[in-house]
Wavefront OBJ file of the C-alpha trace (Angstrom):
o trace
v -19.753 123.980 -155.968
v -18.680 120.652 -156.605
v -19.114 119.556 -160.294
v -20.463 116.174 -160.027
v -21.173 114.303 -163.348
v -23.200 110.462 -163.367
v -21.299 108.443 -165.511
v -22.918 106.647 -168.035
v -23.116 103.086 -168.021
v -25.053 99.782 -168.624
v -26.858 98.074 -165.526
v -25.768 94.809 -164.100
v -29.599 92.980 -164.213
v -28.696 89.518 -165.488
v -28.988 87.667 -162.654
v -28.217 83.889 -162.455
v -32.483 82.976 -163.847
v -31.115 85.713 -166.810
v -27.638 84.120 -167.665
v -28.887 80.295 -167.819
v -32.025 81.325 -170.014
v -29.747 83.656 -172.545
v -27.909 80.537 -172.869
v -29.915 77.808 -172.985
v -32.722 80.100 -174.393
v -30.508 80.862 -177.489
v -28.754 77.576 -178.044
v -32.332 75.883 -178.391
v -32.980 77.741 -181.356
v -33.959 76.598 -184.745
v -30.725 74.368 -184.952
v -32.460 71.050 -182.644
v -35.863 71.116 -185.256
v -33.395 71.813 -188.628
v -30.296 70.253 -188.762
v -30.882 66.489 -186.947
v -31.767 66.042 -190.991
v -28.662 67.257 -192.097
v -26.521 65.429 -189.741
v -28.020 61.895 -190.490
v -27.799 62.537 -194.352
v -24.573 63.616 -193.948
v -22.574 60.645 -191.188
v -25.084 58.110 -192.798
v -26.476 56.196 -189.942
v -28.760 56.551 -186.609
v -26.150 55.258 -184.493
v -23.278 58.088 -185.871
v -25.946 60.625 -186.131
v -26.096 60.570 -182.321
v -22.825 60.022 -181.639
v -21.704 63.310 -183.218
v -24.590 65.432 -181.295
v -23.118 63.920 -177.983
v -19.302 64.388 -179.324
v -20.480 68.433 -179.926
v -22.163 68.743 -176.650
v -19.022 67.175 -174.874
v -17.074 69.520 -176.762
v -18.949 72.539 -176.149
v -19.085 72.155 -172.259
v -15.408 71.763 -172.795
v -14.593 75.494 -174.848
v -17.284 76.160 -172.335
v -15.717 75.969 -169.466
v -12.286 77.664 -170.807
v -14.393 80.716 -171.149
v -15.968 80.763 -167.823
v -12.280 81.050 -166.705
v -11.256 84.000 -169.402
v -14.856 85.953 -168.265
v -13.606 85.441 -164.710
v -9.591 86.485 -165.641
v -10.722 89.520 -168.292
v -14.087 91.155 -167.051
v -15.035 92.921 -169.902
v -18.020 92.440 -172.299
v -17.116 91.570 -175.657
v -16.292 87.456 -175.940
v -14.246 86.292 -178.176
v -13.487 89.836 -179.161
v -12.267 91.519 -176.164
v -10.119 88.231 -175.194
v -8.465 88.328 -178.295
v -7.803 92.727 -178.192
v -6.120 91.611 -174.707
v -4.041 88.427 -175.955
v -3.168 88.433 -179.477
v -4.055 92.408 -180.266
v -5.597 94.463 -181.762
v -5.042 93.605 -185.564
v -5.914 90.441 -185.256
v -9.528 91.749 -182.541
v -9.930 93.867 -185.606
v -10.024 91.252 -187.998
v -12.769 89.733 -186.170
v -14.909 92.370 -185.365
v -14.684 93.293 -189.586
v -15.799 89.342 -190.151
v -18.069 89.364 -187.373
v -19.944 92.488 -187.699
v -20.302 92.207 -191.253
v -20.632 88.987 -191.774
v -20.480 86.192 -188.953
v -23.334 87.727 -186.527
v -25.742 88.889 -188.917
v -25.959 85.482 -191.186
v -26.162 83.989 -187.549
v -29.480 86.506 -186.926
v -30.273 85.643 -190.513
v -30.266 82.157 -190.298
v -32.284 82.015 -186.994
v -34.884 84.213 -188.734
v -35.107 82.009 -191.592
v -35.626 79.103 -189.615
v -38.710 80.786 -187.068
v -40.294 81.973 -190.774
v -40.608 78.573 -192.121
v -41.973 77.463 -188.779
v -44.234 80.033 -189.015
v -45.787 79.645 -192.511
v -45.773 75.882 -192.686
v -49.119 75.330 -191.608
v -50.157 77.644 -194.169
v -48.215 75.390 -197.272
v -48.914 72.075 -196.055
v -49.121 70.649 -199.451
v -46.164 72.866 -200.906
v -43.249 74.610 -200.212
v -43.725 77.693 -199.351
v -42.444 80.548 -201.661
v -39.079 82.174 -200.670
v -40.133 85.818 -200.880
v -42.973 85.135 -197.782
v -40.493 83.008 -195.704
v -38.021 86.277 -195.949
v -40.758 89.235 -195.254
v -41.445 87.291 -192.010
v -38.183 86.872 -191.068
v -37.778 90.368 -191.815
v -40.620 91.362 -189.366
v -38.934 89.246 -186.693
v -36.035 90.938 -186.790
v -37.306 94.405 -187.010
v -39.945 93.270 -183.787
v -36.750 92.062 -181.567
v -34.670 95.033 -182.339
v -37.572 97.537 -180.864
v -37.583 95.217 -178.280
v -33.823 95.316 -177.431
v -33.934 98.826 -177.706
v -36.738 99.605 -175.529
v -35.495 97.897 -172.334
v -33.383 95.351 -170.956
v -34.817 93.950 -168.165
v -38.228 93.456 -170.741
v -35.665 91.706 -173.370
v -35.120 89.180 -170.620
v -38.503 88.548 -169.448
v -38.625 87.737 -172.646
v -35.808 85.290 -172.656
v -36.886 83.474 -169.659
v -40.153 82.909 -171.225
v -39.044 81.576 -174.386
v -36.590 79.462 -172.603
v -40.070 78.314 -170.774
v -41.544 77.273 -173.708
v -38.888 75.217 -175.418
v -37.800 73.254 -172.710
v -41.591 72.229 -172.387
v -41.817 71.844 -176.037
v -38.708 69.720 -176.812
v -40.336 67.866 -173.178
v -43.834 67.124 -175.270
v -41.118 65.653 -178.526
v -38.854 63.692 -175.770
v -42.541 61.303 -173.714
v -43.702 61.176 -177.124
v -40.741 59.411 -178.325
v -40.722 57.468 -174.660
v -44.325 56.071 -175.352
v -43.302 55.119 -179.068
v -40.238 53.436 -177.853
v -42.163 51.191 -174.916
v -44.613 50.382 -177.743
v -41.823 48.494 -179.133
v -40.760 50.949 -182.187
v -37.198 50.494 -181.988
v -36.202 49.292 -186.031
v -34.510 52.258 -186.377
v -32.067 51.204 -183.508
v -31.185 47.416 -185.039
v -28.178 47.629 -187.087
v -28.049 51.334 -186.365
v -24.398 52.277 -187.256
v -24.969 50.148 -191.218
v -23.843 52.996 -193.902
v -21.867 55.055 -191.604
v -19.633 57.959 -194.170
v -16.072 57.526 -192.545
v -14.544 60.278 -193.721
v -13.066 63.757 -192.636
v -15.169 65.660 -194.688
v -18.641 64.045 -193.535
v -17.649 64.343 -190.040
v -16.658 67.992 -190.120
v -19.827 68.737 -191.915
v -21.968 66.727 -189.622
v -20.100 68.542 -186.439
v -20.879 71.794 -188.073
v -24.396 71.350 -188.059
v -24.373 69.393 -184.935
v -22.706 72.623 -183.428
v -24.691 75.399 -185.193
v -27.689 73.954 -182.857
v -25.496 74.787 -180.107
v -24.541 77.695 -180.905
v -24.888 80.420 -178.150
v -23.270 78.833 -175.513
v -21.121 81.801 -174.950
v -23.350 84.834 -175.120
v -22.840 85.009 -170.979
v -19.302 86.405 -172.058
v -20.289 88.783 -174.443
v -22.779 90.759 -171.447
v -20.530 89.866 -168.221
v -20.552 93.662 -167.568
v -24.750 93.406 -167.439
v -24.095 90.215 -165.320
v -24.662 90.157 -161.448
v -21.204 88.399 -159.499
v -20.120 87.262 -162.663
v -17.324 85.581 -161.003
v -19.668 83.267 -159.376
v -22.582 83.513 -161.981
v -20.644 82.923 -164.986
v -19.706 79.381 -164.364
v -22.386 78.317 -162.737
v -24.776 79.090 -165.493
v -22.677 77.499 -168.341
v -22.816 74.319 -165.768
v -26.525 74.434 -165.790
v -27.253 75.623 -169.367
v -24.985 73.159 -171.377
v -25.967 70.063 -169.424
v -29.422 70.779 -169.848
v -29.193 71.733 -173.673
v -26.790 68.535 -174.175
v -29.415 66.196 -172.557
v -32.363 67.709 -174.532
v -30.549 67.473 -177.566
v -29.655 63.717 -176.776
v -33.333 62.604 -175.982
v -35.214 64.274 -178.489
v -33.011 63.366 -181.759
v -33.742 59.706 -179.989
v -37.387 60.259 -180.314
v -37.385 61.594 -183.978
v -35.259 58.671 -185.277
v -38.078 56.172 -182.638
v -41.231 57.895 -184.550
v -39.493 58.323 -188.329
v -38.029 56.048 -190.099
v -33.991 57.648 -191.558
v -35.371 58.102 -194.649
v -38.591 60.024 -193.174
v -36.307 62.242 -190.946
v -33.702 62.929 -194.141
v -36.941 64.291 -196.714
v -38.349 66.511 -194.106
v -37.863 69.974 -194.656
v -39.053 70.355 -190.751
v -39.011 67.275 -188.747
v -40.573 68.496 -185.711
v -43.813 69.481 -188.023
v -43.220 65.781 -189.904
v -42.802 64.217 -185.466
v -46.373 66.162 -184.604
v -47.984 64.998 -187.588
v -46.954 61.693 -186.993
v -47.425 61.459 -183.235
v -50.356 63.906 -182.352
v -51.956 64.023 -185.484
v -54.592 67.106 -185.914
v -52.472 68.473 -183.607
v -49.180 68.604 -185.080
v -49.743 72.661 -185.744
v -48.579 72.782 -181.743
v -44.976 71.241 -183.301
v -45.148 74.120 -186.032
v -46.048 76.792 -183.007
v -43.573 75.420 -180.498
v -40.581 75.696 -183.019
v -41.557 79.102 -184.120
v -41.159 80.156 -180.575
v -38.224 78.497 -180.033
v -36.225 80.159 -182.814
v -37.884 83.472 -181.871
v -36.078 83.030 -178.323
v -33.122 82.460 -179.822
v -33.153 85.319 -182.187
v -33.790 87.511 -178.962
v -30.625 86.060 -177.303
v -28.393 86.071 -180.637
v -29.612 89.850 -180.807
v -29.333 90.909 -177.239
v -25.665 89.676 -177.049
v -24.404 90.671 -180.663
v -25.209 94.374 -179.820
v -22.837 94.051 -177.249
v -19.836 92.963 -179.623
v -20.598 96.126 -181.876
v -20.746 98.372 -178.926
v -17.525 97.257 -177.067
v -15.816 96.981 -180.360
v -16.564 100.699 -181.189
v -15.503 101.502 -176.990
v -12.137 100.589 -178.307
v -12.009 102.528 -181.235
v -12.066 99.855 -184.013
v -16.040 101.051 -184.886
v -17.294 104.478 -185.384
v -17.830 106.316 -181.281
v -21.799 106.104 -182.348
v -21.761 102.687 -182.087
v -20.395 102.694 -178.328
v -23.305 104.983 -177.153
v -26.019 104.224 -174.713
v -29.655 105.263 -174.703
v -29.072 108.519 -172.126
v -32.728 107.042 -170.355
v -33.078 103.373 -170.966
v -29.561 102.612 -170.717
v -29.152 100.074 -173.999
v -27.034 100.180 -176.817
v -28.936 101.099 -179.143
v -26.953 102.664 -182.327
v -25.380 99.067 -182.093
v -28.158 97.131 -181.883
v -29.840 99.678 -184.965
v -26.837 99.489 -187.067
v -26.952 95.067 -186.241
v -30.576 94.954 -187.653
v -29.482 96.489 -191.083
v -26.780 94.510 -191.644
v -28.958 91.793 -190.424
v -31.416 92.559 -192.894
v -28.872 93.107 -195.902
v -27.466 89.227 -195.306
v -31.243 87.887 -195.019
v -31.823 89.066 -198.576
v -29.546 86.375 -200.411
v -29.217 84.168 -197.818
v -29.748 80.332 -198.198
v -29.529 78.171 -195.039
v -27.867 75.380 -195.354
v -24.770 77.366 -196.623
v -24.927 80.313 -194.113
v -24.482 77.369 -191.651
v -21.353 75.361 -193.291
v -19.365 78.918 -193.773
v -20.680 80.746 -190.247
v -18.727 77.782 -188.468
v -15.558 77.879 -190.285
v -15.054 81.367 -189.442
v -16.007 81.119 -186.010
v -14.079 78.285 -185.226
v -10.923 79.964 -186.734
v -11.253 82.761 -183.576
v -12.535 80.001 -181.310
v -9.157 78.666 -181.931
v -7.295 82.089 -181.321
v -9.018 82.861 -178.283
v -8.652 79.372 -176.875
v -4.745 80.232 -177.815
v -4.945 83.435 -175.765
v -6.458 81.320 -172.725
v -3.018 78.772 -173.039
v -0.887 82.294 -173.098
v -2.401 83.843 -169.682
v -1.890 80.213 -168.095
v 1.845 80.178 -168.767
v 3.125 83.691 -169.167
v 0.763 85.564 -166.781
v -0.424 82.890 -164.029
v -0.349 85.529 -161.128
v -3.683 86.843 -162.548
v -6.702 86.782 -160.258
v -8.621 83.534 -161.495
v -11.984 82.680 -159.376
v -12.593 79.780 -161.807
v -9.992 77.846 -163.361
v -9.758 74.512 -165.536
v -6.813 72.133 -165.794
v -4.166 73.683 -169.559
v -5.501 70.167 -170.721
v -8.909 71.467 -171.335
v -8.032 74.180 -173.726
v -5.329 72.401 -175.539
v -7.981 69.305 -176.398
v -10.465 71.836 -177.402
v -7.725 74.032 -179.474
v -7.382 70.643 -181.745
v -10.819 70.100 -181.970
v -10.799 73.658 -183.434
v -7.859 73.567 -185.645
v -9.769 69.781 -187.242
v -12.869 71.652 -187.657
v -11.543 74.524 -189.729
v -9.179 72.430 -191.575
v -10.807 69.296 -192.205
v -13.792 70.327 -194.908
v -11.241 72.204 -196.571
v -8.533 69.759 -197.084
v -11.219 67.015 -197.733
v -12.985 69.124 -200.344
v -12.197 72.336 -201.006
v -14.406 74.555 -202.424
v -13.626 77.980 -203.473
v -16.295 79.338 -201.196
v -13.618 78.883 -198.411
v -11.205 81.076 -200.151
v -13.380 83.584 -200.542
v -14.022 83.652 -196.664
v -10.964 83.258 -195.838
v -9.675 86.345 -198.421
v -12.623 88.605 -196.895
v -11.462 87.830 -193.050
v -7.781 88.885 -193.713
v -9.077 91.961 -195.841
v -9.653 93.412 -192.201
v -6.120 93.381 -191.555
v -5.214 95.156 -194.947
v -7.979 97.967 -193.624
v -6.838 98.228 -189.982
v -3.883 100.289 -191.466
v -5.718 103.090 -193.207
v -8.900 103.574 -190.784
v -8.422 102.669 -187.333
v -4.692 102.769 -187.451
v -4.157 106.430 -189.062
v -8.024 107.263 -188.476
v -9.048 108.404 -192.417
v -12.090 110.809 -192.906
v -12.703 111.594 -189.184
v -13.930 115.117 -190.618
v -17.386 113.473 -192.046
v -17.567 111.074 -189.358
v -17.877 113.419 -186.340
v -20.708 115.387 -188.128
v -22.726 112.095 -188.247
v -22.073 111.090 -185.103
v -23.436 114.050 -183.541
v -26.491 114.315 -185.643
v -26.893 111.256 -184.941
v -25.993 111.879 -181.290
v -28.891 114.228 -180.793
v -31.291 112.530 -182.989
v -31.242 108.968 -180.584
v -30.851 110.323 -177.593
v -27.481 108.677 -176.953
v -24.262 109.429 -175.073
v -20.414 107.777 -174.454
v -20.791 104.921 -171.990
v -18.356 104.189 -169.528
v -16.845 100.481 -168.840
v -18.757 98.485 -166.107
v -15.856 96.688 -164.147
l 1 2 3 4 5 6 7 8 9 10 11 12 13 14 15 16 17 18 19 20 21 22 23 24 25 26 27 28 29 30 31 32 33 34 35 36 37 38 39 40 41 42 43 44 45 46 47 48 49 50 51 52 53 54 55 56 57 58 59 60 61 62 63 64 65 66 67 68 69 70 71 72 73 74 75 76 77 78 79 80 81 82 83 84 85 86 87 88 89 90 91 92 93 94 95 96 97 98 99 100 101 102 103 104 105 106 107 108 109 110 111 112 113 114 115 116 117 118 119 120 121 122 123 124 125 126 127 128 129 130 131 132 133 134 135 136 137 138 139 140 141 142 143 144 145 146 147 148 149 150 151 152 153 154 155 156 157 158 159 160 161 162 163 164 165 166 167 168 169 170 171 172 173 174 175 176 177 178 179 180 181 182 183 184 185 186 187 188 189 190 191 192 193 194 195 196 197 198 199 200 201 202 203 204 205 206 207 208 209 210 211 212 213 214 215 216 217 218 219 220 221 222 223 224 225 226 227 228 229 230 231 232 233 234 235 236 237 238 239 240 241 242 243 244 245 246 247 248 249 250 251 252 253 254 255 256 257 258 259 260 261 262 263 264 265 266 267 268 269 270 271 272 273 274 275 276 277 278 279 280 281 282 283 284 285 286 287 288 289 290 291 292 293 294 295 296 297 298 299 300 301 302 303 304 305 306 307 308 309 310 311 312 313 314 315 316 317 318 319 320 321 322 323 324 325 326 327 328 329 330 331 332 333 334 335 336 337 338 339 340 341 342 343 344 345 346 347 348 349 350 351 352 353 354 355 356 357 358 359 360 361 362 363 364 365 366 367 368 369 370 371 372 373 374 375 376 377 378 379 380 381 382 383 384 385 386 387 388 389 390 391 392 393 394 395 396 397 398 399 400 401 402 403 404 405 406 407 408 409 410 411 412 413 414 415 416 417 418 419 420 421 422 423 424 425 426 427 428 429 430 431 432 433 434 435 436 437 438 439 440 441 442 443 444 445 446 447 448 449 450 451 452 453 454 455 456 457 458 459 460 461 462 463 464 465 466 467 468
């Protein structure tokens, strides 16, 4: 008899519906009804204020695009991590994957959480804030909810997605002829002298990009699931085209209608300006504002936690995580130990976490590898250009986006350095000092293989293969 053994793997059912909402549906998170505050207190003026969220959107359809074409050139899951294993190797993959496990993707999870549990109580505080220790348990629940979610099923996960994507768009629609009607009223003070007070300086404007960005952030969770996606090759631009334009536009429109309804100082005391726009605009109604945000950031907390299982799970398929961590769901085909072991860490960073810092020292770690993977796109267009490439973008595209990079890591600190930085920086390059001992020389395998099969058995899991 023949032995014939199925192999293991996850399905391809993102289809094209899928891809745009787990991008669009995760960059309109939290970020579009938090930070517009930030980013005028910050630049200073209206005008600048909307100047930088159309300089980030331009930007981010530009490192955008230079990932379509490294999805379409390396067809693995895994992003930034897999691009940078395959260009610049694996010391450097590992150093992300330390920084990014640990740190980057679960104060990303944490910070999205944060912001749908402040949505969620404000109705409930309306003449107070409300206290920190209810704000987290919720947040805490959220979490915990999505991750039996992601578990469960992936074609459920995004229904999900495509619903919540639903909602926002129609939400931040309700913010956008709201601000239309105010504006053909005649409400347009905030827009005379609108660039008076503008901050010139390199450190405001890296701040103010960094929180301009962190509200798009997720416009390249396609490439961390291009093994789930159908025809990625065709799929994979095509839904960054669509996503990004749409996000970008939003974005535009809507900051225009808080700064029609709210005066700059109105916008820059508001601890949630689309609860301080419904109050405003639709009055007894303004709850719908608090609602509408709360789903929006619970969308985006599915999509940030659908795609940073993946990174966990392709990292340990290398061998620079524990094998439990690359195991599938033997039934329901998901990652599952991944997505478990995300949640706890998630959980860990949500206990001290504040906000507004999470946000400032999440970006200058992720544009550090931005800027290392967008090096690894420049090295496959000179040194390897026979490679297969169903979508490609002119070498000016990545090398305008690799300075944008290199100004938005180095700008806040040479401007004003804080020791905060070091400290980042220190805790990133400790992953190189550990790549030596345990995934180099593979320490303490003895203990490790007992957990993984007890662990093995207890989830139902088992190795899955690549999906190429």
């Amino acid at each position: 008899m023949e032995d014939k053994t199925q192999k293991l793997t996850l399905k391809r059912e993102v289809g094209l519906m899928g891809a745009v909402s787990l991008i669009a549906g995760t960059m309109i998170g939290s970020g579009i009804f938090m930070t517009p505050q930030t980013v005028l207190s910050t630049i200073g003026s209206p005008g600048a204020s909307l100047v930088v969220w159309a300089a980030c959107g331009v930007l981010v359809i530009m490192i955008s695009f230079c990932y379509a074409e490294l999805g379409t050139v390396i067809t693995e899951s895994g992003g930034e991590y897999i691009y940078i294993l395959r260009t610049s190797g694996p010391v450097v993959a590992f150093m992300l994957i330390f920084s990014s496990v640990l740190f980057v993707r679960p104060a990303g999870v944490a910070s999205v959480a944060l912001g749908f549990a402040q949505y969620v109580v404000a109705p409930f505080y309306s003449d107070c804030l409300p206290p920190v220790l209810v704000v987290k348990c919720v947040a805490a629940a959220a979490i915990l909810v999505l991750a039996i979610v992601n578990c469960l099923n992936v074609r459920l996960s995004m229904s999900l997605q495509v619903f919540f994507m639903v909602a926002k768009i129609l939400s931040l629609a309700v913010i956008i002829v709201g601000g239309v009607v105010m504006l053909i009223r005649g409400h347009t003070e905030t827009f005379e002298d609108s660039f008076e007070n503008t901050n010139v300086g390199i450190n405001p404007i890296g701040i103010a990009f960094y929180q301009g960005l962190w509200s798009y952030d997720g416009w390249n969770n396609l490439n961390y699931v291009t093994e789930e996606l159908k025809r990625p090759e065709v799929n994979l631009p095509r839904a960054v085209i669509i996503a990004i334009s749409l996000v970008t536009g939003l974005y535009l429109l809507v900051n225009v209608s808080y700064l029609t309804v709210m005066t700059p100082k109105e916008l820059m005391s508001s601890t949630a300006v689309a609860v301080t726009w419904g109050n405003k605009v639709l009055g007894s109604w303004g709850w719908i504002m608090s609602l509408a945000a709360a789903l929006s950031a619970f969308g985006s907390l599915n999509g940030t936690f659908f795609s940073g299982g993946r990174v966990c799970f392709v990292a340990a398929r290398e061998g620079h995580m524990p094998d439990i961590l690359a195991m599938a769901h033997v039934r329901r085909l998901t990652p599952s130990p991944a997505l478990i072991f995300t949640t706890i860490v998630s959980l860990i960073v949500l206990i001290p976490g504040d906000f507004q810092s999470i946000v400032n020292f999440f970006s200058f770690t992720a544009w550090f590898f931005y800027a290392i993977t967008l090096s690894g796109l420049l090295y496959l267009k000179i040194k390897k250009p026979e490679l297969p490439r169903p979508y490609k973008v002119p070498i000016i595209l990545p090398i305008l986006v690799l300075i944008a990079a290199v100004f938005l890591v180095l700008a806040p600190i040479i401007d004003d350095p804080q020791i905060e930085y070091l400290y980042v920086a220190l805790f990133v390059l400790s992953g190189a000092i550990l790549y030596v001992p345990f995934i180099r020389y593979k320490l303490c395998p003895g203990l490790l293989t007992k957990l993984t099969v007890f662990l093995q058995l207890f989830l139902e899991v088992a190795p899955a293969e690549k999906n190429l």
